[in-house]
Steps between C-alpha positions, in 0.01 A plus 500: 500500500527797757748466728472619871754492782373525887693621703472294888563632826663424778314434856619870593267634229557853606907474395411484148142673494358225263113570609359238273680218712402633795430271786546121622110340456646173681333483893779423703411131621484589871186711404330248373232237708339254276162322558494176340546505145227801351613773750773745604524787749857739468557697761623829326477768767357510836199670300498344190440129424460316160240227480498264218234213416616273186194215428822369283724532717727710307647819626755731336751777624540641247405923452167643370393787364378612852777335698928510468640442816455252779780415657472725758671470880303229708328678718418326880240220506362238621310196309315190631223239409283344751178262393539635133539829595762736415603827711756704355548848755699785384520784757223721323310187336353156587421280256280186545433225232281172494622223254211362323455158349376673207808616277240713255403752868759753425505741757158594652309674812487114644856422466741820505454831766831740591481715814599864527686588762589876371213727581281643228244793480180244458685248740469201303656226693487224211510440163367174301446454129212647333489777747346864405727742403357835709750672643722489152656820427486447149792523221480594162346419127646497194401847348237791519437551131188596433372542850328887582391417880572317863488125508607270735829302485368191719573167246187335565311769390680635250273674237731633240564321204659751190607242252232237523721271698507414851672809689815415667498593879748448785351499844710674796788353683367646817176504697349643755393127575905439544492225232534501106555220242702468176363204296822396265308190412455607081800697444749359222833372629817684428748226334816535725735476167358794326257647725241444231112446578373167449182344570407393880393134475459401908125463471301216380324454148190301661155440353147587595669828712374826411732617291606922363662525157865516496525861356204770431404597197814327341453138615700241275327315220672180483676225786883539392446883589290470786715273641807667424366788677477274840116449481255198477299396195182319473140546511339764703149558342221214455562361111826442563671860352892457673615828600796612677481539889717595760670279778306469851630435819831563576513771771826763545384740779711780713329592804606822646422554863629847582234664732448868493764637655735486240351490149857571343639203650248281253635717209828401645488144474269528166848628356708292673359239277369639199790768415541829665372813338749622248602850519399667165752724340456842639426708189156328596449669810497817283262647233444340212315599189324349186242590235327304274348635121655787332803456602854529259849532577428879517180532712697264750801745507270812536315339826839340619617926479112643609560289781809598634476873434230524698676348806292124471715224621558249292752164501313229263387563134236152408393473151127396493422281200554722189856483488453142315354468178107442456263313459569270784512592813817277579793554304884524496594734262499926538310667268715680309249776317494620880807427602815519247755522729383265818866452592571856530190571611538282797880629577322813480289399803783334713739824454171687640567274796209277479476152458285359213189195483268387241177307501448180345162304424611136509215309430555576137796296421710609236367614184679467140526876484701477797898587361648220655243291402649233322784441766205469775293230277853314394548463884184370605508201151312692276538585166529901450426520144133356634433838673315358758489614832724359766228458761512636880615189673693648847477108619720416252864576592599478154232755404563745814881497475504577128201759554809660787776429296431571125236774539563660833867550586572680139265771622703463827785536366404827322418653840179405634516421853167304576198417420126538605317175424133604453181335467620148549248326695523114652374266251679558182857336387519265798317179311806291573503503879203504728469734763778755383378840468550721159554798690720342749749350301560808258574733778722213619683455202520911436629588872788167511569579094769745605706286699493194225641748280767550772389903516606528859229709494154412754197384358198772384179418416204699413165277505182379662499266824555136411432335809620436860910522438435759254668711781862368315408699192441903541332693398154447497249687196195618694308459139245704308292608807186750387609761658244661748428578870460163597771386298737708640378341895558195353833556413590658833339171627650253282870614498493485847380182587716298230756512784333250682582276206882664482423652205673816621491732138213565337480765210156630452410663190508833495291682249236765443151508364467800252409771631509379892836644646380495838462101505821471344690762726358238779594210346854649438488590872486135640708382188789738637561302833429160373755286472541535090386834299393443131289751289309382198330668223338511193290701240227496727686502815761769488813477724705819363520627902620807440221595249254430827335815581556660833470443789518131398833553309662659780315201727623227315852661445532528886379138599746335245811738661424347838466158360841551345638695873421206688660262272804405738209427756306286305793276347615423873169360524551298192786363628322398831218314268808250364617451836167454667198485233348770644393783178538862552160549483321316764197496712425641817503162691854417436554731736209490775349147410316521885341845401131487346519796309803321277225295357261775429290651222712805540841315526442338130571811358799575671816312557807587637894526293688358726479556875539851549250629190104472455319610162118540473504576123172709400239287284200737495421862297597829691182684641481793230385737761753399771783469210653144712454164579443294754606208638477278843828390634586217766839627733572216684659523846821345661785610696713547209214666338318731730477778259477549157646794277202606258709591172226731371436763827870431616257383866620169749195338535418221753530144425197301595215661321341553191570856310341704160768583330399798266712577151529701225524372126882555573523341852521085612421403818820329658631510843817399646546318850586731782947485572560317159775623244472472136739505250428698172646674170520873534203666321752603173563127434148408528449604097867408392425264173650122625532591829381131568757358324842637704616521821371758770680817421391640828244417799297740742426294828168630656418429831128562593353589828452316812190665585358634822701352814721325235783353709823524186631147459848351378393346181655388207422419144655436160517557146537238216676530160611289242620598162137458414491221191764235520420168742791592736257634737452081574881466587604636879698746376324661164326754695559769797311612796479867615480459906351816667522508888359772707566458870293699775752618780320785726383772271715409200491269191764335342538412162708297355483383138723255296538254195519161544587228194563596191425407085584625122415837428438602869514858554859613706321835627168600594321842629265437803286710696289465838207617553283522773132604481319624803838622690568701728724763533895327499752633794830558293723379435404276239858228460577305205762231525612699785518897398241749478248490259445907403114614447382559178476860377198419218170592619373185301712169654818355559783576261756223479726471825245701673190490767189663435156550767218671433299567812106554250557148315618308822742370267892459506765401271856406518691450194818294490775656264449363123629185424603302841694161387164229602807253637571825756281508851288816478459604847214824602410596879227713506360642876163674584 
C-alpha cells in the first residue's frame, strides 16, 4: 500500500509556504444571515456576497475546486427582515430577498434582486437571477488547438468544440454592466483531511425533473459507481432504461458587484478567495525552446549551441514527446536509441544554465513497456506478470499518487525540473467524482507535487486552462493553434482577456508554417512581450531560429533580446499579479474603464504590460511595395498619461487619439507612457544563456519623456527580485525591493536608489546606469553620493563612474561606478 504523508499548515500559511493548504474555507459566523432553513447570505466583502439555496437543507464549508478561503474580515453591514423580506446593505451592495412558502423556488427574478451602488459603464442599477450577461468582459477557454481564425469568447455562444466534448469556458470577473457571477454550485468538494476531491452531493436526486448525465461521453454503467461518484440513478428515458444523472437544485452562487471603476478590485477579491496567483519561477519569464521529430541527444546539443552562438536568448530547454519511447503517446520511460545518456544529457542542459521540462500524454495510463511497470501495477492491486495496463484514473488518489511517486519523481530525481501536461482534456480519468475536471486536477497535483515532496522549491506547471481557479496552477499551454493571420489576432485577443478571469500567464504556441517566416516573425513578435515565451517545432514546422533567413533572423533575434532586456520589468509585474490578481498583460480598460475607445475594435488587439507600456502586435502581411505594416493604435489620455513615447520613430505622441503605427519586418509597435522609468538588462545580457534563471547582474533605469509642456514630477517606483524558484518569495522576508526615488527640486533631479530585504543567493553588488531619453542638455556638475561625477570621454556613452550627453540623440547617461553594495543609498543630482 503506498504510503503518503501531508504535510498541514498553520493559519499563517505564508510562514511555511505550504500552497496546497492554502486558505481557511470556514465563513466567519458574523458573515453569515440565514433565511429559514434552505437559505444563506455571507457577507464576504463590501462587494462580494455568497448566496446559497439548499432544498435539503444541507450546506457545507468546506473548499472547492473554485473556492479556498472564506474567512475573510467582516466587512460593515447591516441585515433585517420585515413581512418576509430580507435586506442585507453593504456599502457598495443591497441585497433584497423574499421567503417563499415554496422550499423547491431557489433563487429567482421574483424572489432575489441586489442593488449596485458602484457606478458602471452601462449603469446597471440591479441585478436579479436569470439576468443577461451583456456587458461581460469575457475570460478564457480551455485551449486554441486547432483553431486558424477570430471567434468569440462569450460562454453562451461559444462555438468551438476541438475534442468532441463540451468546451470549457470561464466568463469574466468584470463587466462593463458592473456585475459578474461565479456559479460554484457543481464543483467537487475538497476533503479538509487530505484536500482530496470528492463528489458534491447538496442537490436532490428527484424524479420526473429533467435530468443531464452525470459525466459526458464517460457516464457510469452501473448504481454502486454512479452513486459513488455523487450522482442519482434511475430511469430517465420512456421503457424504463436507468441511467446515471446528476444532482439538481442546490444553488452555491458569488455575486460580484464591483462597478467599473475598478475592475482589479473584482480580481482582488476573486483571489482573496480562490488563491492568489502564484508567481512562476522566473526561468519562465525567459525563452524557452522545444522541438518535436528528429530529434537525439545530438541534434538537441547542436540547436542548444546554434542558438546561443548566434546571440538567441534562451533559459528553458522542453522536450516535446519523442524523448519517451513509442508507440503511445503517454509514457514514462526515455527512449534510449535517442537518448543513451539522459542523465548527462540533462546535466548537460542545467550547466548551460537552463532549466529542463518534458511533455507527458496522460490519458494513456501506464503501459507494460513502461520500465517501472511492474512497481506502478503492484501499487494500484494488480498483478504485473498480467501486463495489463494500469488505466488513467487521476480520481483515484491511489492511482495519481503512485502515477507521481513511482513513475515521475525518478525522472525528477535525474534532473528534470517540470513537466508540460499536454492534450489532457476534461472528461477522461475523473469517473470517480462528479464535477472534477481532468485538466484541473493534473495541473493541481503537478504545480503542489513539489512541496509534498518537501522541495522547498514553488510549484511549475505547463498545461491547458482547467477552469475558474486554474489561476493557482501556471502556466497555461495555449495548444495546437493553426497558425495563420487570424490565428495570430486571436491570440493577441485571447491572452489578453484571460486576465479578466486572473488567469495572468498564458503561453501561446509559437511555431512556423513552412515556408512562411513572415507569419512566424509576427507571431514571435507578440510572443516576445507576452507574459510566457515558448517556441515549438517540428519536421514540418521548423524552429532552428538562427537558420531563419534574413531579415527575419535578424527580426526574430532582436524581439527575443528585448523580451529578455525587460525581464526585471516584467517579473515586478508578476509579483504585483500574486499580490493583486492583476496579469502583466492586461486590457486597456483596467486602466481607463470610463473611456469608450478601451472597449473598441481597435483596443482588442492591443493591451497594455503594466501601466506604463502599450503593445499593438502586427497581425497582417507587410505591403510588398511599401516594405511595412500597418496597424491602428488607441493612446488613451490622462494626466499621468498625456503623451506617449512611440518606440519605433523615437516621437511623444498625444494621448487621446487614435494613431497608424507603421513597421518594418524588424520593428513592433510599443509605446511607453510619457515621465515613466523602466527598469531593464543592458543590451549584452539580453543573449546571455540562463539569464532568467540568476539574479540581475546589472540594471539601466530609463526614464522617458514628459512631452511638450511636461511639468517633471517626484515619482517613485520599484524593482522586485526573488531568487527566482524557491517559495520564499511567499514569506515577508524571501525577497527584496529595489526603491528608486527621483525628487523634482527647481531645475534638478534627484536620484536616489537602494536595496531593501534580502534572500539566498542575492547578489552583494550590482552595476546601474540612468538614462534619460529626450534630455536636454545637463548644467554640470553632475554629483554622486556627494562628489563630482566626471564626463565621459567615449564618443559612444557613459563609461563606468562617468556622465555622458549627446546633444543629436537627446539622450543622457550617467553611470554609477561598477559594483555599488544594493544595501548602500545610491544618491545622483542631475540639473538642466
Amino acid at each position: 500500500m503506498l504510503v503518503r504523508w501531508i504535510l498541514f499548515c498553520s493559519p499563517l500559511w505564508f510562514l511555511c509556504s505550504c500552497y496546497e493548504f492554502w486558505g481557511n474555507p470556514v465563513t466567519n459566523p458574523k458573515a453569515v444571515v440565514s433565511v429559514g432553513s434552505n437559505v444563506k447570505f455571507s457577507v464576504l466583502t463590501p462587494h462580494l456576497i455568497r448566496l446559497q439555496y439548499s432544498p435539503t437543507s444541507e450546506f457545507t464549508e468546506d473548499k472547492t475546486t473554485i473556492v479556498w478561503n472564506r474567512n475573510l474580515p467582516v466587512p460593515k453591514f447591516s441585515a433585517s427582515t420585515t413581512n418576509g423580506t430580507t435586506t442585507i446593505k453593504t456599502a457598495a451592495l443591497t441585497l433584497t430577498y423574499t421567503a417563499s412558502t415554496d422550499d423547491t423556488a431557489g433563487f429567482t427574478a421574483n424572489n432575489l434582486r441586489i442593488e449596485m451602488h458602484e457606478k458602471n459603464f452601462l449603469n446597471v442599477t440591479q441585478w436579479h437571477p436569470g439576468m443577461s450577461t451583456v456587458g461581460n468582459l469575457y475570460g478564457t477557454i480551455r485551449t486554441l488547438d486547432n483553431i486558424g481564425g477570430i471567434f468569440s469568447l462569450n460562454c453562451t455562444t461559444m462555438p468551438y468544440n476541438p475534442h468532441d466534448e463540451p468546451e470549457l469556458c470561464a466568463w469574466g470577473l468584470v463587466s462593463q454592466a458592473g456585475w459578474s457571477l461565479v456559479d460554484d454550485s457543481e464543483s467537487p468538494w475538497l476533503d479538509p483531511a487530505t484536500n482530496w476531491p470528492r463528489p458534491q452531493k447538496s442537490g436532490q436526486c428527484k424524479p420526473g425533473q429533467q435530468r443531464t448525465e452525470c459525466f459526458f461521453g464517460t457516464n457510469p454503467q452501473k448504481q454502486w459507481e454512479c452513486e459513488k461518484a455523487g450522482c442519482c440513478w434511475g430511469d430517465v428515458l420512456e421503457g424504463g432504461v436507468p441511467q446515471c444523472f446528476k444532482r439538481v437544485g442546490y444553488i452555491d452562487w458569488y455575486f460580484f458587484g464591483h462597478g467599473s471603476g475598478d475592475y482589479t478590485a473584482a480580481l482582488r477579491d476573486f483571489t482573496a478567495i480562490s488563491g492568489p496567483v502564484p508567481l512562476p519561477r522566473r526561468h519562465m519569464f525567459g525563452v524557452a525552446w522545444s522541438k518535436w521529430q528528429y530529434v537525439n541527444e545530438t541534434v538537441i546539443k547542436e540547436q542548444v549551441k546554434g542558438l546561443v552562438s548566434n546571440q538567441f536568448p534562451l533559459d528553458t530547454y522542453i522536450f516535446d514527446m519523442n524523448w519517451h519511447i513509442r508507440p503511445h503517446w503517454g509514457a514514462y520511460t526515455w527512449d534510449t536509441s535517442l537518448y543513451p545518456d539522459p542523465k548527462g544529457l540533462l546535466a548537460w542542459l542545467h550547466q548551460m544554465g537552463l532549466l529542463v521540462g518534458a511533455n507527458l500524454h496522460d490519458c494513456d495510463g501506464v503501459q507494460p513497456d513502461n520500465k517501472l511497470y511492474p512497481q506502478m501495477a503492484a501499487a494500484n492491486g494488480m498483478d504485473p506478470s498480467l501486463k495489463k495496463p494500469v488505466l488513467f484514473n487521476i480520481s483515484n488518489p491511489t492511482y495519481a499518487y503512485s502515477l507521481e511517486d513511482i513513475m515521475l519523481q525518478p525522472l525528477v530525481q535525474m534532473g528534470m525540473d517540470f513537466w508540460w501536461t499536454d492534450w489532457q482534456q476534461g472528461v477522461q480519468g475523473v469517473a470517480e467524482t462528479t464535477g472534477l475536471d481532468t485538466t484541473f486536477w493534473l495541473n493541481h497535483l503537478r504545480f503542489t507535487k513539489w512541496e509534498r515532496s518537501n522541495s522547498h522549491l514553488r510549484g511549475n506547471s505547463l498545461s491547458r486552462y482547467g477552469g475558474l481557479g486554474a489561476q493557482r496552477y501556471p502556466v497555461g499551454f495555449g495548444g495546437d493553434v493553426k497558425q495563420s493571420w487570424k490565428s495570430l489576432q486571436m491570440m493577441v485577443y485571447m491572452t489578453a482577456t484571460a486576465t479578466n478571469a486572473a488567469f495572468c500567464y498564458w503561453a501561446q504556441e509559437m511555431m512556423q508554417n513552412m515556408g512562411e517566416p513572415e507569419l512566424f516573425t509576427r507571431v514571435i513578435q507578440f510572443g516576445a512581450w507576452s507574459p510566457i515565451y515558448t517556441n515549438y517545432g517540428n519536421k514540418n514546422m521548423p524552429d532552428s531560429l538562427y537558420l531563419l533567413p534574413e531579415p527575419y533572423k535578424s527580426a526574430v533575434r532582436d524581439a527575443l533580446q528585448t523580451r529578455n532586456q525587460f525581464l526585471p520589468y516584467r517579473y515586478t509585474l508578476g509579483r504585483e499579479a500574486y499580490d493583486l490578481g492583476l496579469g502583466p498583460l492586461r486590457p486597456m480598460y483596467y486602466a481607463y474603464p470610463w473611456d469608450k475607445q478601451s472597449y473598441s475594435n481597435v483596443s482588442q488587439w492591443q493591451y497594455m504590460v503594466g501601466k506604463d507600456i502599450i503593445v499593438a502586435p502586427i497581425h497582417t502581411p507587410i505591403d510588398v511595395g511599401e516594405k511595412t505594416a500597418k496597424i491602428d493604435v488607441w493612446l488613451p489620455y490622462s494626466e499621468e498619461s498625456r503623451y506617449w513615447f512611440d518606440l519605433i520613430t523615437g516621437a511623444m505622441l498625444s494621448g487621446g487619439q487614435m494613431h497608424t503605427a507603421i513597421a518594418t519586418i524588424d520593428e513592433i509597435p510599443t509605446f511607453f507612457r510619457s515621465g515613466s522609468v523602466i527598469p531593464m538588462l543592458p543590451k549584452k545580457y539580453s543573449y546571455q544563456t540562463g539569464i532568467a534563471n540568476i539574479s540581475y547582474p546589472a540594471i539601466d533605469l530609463v526614464k522617458f519623456p514628459l512631452g511638450w509642456g511636461g511639468i517633471p514630477k517626484t515619482g517613485n517606483m520599484s524593482i522586485y527580485e526573488d531568487d527566482g524558484i524557491s517559495v520564499d518569495y511567499m514569506k515577508p522576508t524571501g525577497y527584496s525591493r529595489t526603491w528608486v526615488n527621483w525628487v523634482v527640486g527647481g531645475s534638478c533631479e534627484t536620484w536616489e536608489i537602494q536595496t531593501l530585504g534580502k534572500f539566498p543567493g542575492m547578489a552583494e553588488k550590482r552595476d546601474y546606469t540612468i538614462t534619460w531619453l529626450g534630455a536636454t542638455a545637463p548644467k554640470p556638475p553632475i554629483m554622486y553620493n556627494g562628489k563630482v561625477l566626471p564626463e565621459s570621454k567615449s564618443k559612444s556613452g557613459a563609461t563606468p563612474g562617468s556622465w555622458w550627453y549627446s546633444r543629436d540623440q537627446r539622450k543622457m547617461i550617467v553611470a554609477l561606478p561598477l559594483g555599488v553594495r544594493l544595501s548602500e543609498m545610491q544618491q545622483v543630482k542631475v540639473c538642466s
